[in-house]
C-alpha positions in Angstrom: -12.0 -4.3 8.2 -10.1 -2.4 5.3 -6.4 -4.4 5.0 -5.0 -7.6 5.2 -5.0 -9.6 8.0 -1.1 -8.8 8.1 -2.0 -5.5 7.7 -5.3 -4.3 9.5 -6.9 -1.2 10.0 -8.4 -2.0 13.7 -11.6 0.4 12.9 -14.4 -2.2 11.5 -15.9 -0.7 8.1 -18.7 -3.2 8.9 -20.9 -4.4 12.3 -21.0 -8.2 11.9 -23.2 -10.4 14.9 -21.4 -12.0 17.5 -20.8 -15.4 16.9 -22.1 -17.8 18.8 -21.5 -21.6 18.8 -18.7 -20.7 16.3 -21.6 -19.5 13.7 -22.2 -16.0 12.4 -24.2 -14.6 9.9 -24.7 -10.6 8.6 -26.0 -9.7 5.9 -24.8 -5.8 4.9 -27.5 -4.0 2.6 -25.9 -2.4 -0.2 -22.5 -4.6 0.5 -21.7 -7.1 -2.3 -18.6 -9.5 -2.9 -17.8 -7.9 -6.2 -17.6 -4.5 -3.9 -15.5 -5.8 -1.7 -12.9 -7.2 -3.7 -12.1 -4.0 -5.4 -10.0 -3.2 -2.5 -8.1 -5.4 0.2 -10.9 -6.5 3.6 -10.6 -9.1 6.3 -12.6 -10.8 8.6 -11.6 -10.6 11.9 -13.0 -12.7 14.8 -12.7 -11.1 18.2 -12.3 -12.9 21.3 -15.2 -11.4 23.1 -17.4 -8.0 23.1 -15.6 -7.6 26.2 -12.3 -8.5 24.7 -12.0 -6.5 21.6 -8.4 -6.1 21.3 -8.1 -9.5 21.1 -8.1 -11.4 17.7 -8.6 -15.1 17.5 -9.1 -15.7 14.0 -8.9 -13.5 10.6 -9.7 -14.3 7.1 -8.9 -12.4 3.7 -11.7 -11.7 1.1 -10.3 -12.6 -1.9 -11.3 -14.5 -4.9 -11.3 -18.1 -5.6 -7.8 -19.6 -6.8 
């Protein structure tokens, strides 16, 4: 998602798989870290596909401190 996890625009820029067994992987052709970090994304883990609205974790992409 474009934002913050403070700040998040609910409309995903990018379709991630469903995680299952607390694993997810997606690979995004033509996406790279570098890209991303020109401008604030998050993350977001939903609760189900059923269950959209609900959030039970977020992360930031930002770079290493």
């Amino acid at each position: 998602h474009k934002g913050t996890c403070d700040k998040l625009d609910p409309k995903p820029v990018y379709a991630l798989t469903t995680v299952t067994d607390g694993v997810s992987e997606t690979t995004v052709p033509g996406v790279t870290i570098a890209g991303l970090l020109k401008a604030p994304y998050a993350i977001n883990v939903h609760k189900s596909t059923s269950d959209l609205k609900t959030y039970v974790a977020c992360g930031n992409i930002a770079k290493a401190k």
